[in-house]
C-alpha positions as CSV (number, residue, x, y, z in Angstrom):
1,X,26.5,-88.2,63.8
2,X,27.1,-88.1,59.9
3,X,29.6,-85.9,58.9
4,X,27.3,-85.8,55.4
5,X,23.8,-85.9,56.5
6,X,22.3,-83.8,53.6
7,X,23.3,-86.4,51.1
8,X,20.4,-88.2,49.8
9,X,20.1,-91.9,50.9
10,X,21.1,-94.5,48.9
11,X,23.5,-91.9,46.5
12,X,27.1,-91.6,46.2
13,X,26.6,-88.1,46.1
14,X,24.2,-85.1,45.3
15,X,26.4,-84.5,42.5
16,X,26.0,-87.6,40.8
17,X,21.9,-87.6,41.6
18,X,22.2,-84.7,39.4
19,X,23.8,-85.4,37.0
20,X,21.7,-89.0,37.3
21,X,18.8,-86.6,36.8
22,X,20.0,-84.5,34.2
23,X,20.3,-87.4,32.0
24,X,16.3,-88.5,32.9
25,X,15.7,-84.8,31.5
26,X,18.4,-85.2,28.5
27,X,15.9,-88.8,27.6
28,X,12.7,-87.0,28.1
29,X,13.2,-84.2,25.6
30,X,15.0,-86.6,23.1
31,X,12.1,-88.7,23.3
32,X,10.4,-85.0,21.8
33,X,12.7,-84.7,18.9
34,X,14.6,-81.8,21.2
35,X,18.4,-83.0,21.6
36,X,19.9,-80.9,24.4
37,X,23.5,-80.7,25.4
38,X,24.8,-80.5,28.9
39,X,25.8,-77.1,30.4
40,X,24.8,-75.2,27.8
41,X,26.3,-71.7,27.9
42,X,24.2,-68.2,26.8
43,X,24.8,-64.7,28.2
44,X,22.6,-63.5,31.1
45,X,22.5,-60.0,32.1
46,X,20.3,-57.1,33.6
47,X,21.7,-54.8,31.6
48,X,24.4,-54.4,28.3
49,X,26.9,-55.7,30.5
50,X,26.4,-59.9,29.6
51,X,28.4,-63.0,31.4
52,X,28.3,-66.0,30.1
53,X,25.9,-68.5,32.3
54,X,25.8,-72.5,32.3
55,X,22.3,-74.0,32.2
56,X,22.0,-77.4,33.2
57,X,20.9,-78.6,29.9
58,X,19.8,-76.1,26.6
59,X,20.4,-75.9,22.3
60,X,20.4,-73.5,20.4
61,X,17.9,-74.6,17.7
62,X,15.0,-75.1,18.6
63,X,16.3,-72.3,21.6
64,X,15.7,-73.9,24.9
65,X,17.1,-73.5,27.9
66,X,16.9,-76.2,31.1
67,X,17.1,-76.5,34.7
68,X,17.0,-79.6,36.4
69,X,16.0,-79.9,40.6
70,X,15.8,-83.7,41.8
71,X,14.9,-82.1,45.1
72,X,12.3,-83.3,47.9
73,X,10.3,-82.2,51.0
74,X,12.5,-82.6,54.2
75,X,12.9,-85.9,56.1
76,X,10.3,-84.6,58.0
77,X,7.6,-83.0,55.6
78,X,8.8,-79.8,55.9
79,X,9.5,-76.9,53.0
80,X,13.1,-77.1,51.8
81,X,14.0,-73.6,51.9
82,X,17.6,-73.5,50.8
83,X,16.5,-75.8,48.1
84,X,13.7,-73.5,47.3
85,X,15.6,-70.6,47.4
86,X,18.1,-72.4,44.5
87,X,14.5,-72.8,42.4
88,X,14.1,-68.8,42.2
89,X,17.6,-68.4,41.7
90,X,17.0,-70.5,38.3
91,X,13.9,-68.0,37.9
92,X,15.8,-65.5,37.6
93,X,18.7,-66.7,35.6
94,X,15.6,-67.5,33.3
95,X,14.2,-63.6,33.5
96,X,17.8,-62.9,32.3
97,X,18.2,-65.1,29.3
98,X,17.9,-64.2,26.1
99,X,14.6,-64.0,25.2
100,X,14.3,-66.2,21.9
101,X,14.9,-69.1,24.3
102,X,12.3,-71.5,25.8
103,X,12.8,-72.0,29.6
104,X,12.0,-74.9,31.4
105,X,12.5,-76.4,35.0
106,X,12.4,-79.8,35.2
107,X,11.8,-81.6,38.8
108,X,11.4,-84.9,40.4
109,X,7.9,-84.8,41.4
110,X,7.8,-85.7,45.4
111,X,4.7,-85.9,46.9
112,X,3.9,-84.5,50.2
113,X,0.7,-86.0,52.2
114,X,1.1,-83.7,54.8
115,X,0.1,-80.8,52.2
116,X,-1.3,-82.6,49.8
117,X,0.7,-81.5,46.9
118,X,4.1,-81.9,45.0
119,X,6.9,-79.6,45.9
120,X,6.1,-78.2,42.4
121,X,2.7,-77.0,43.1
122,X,3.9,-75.7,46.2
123,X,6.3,-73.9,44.2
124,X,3.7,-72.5,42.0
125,X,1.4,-71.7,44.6
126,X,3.7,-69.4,46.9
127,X,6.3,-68.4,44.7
128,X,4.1,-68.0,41.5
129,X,5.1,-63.8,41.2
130,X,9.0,-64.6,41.0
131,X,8.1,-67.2,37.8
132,X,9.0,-65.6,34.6
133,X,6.6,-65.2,31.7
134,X,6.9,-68.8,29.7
135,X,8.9,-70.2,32.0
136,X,7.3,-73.7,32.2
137,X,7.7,-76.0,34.9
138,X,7.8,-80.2,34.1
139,X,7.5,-83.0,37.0
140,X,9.0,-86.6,36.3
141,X,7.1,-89.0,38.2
142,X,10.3,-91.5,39.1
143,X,8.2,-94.1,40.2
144,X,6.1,-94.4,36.9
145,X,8.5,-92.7,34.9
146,X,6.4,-90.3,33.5
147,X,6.5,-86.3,33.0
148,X,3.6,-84.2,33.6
149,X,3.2,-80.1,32.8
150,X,2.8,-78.3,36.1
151,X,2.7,-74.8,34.5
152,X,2.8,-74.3,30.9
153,X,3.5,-71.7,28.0
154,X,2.0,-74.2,25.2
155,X,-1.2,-76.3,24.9
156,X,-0.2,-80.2,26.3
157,X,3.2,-81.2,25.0
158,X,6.5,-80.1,24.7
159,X,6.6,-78.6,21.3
160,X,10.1,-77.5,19.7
């Protein structure tokens, strides 16, 4: 048996797919005339008490705030539910950001025939009432290297 059998095929390692995939996000928003650094730092907090939380990618100006998930369905079709439990984690680092900020998750869109719909709309579909206000989520189509708006704050592009 593999000792490392929830690394993705074909990758060194899950840390360098995401960081692989970061970089696909980092493009994408440049590509918007929004330049992003990596682990970007704001405070997060439920209350006046704040600690300082890394987003995967974010600025300042315009105030934006990114999380990137290169995840897929299971070998097998099935939901990812550790995986999907790490999505509403980033929901609710988002409910806790500063407000001023723009929030965004940014996924690999993978396709499931089995149900007929990207992990991303299954996202939206059953965990919909844990998605901030705003919070939009983007899906980057790998294979035709494109991004598409899977829920939205604004009309049909990124807009700074």
């Amino acid at each position: 048996m593999d000792a490392n059998n929830f690394q993705r095929v074909g990758s060194v390692s899950n840390a360098h797919v995401g960081r692989d995939f970061e970089a696909v996000a980092q493009t994408y928003f440049k590509s918007q005339g929004v330049l992003l650094g990596s682990n970007y730092s704001v405070p997060v907090g439920v209350a006046a008490a704040k600690k300082n939380r890394q987003f995967d990618l974010g600025s300042g100006e315009p105030p934006v705030l990114v999380e990137c998930k290169s995840h897929r369905w299971t070998a097998g079709g099935n939901v990812p539910s550790a995986k999907i439990t790490v999505w509403n984690e980033a929901m609710y680092y988002f409910h806790l950001a500063p407000p001023r900020f723009r929030k965004v998750l940014f996924v690999l869109r993978d396709f499931s025939s089995k149900r007929n719909e990207s992990l991303a709309n299954y996202y939206v579909r059953n965990y919909g009432h844990l998605i901030p206000k705003g919070v939009e989520i983007f899906e980057y189509d790998a294979d035709s290297a494109t991004v598409s708006e899977v829920l939205t704050s604004c009309s049909s592009s990124f807009r700074a």
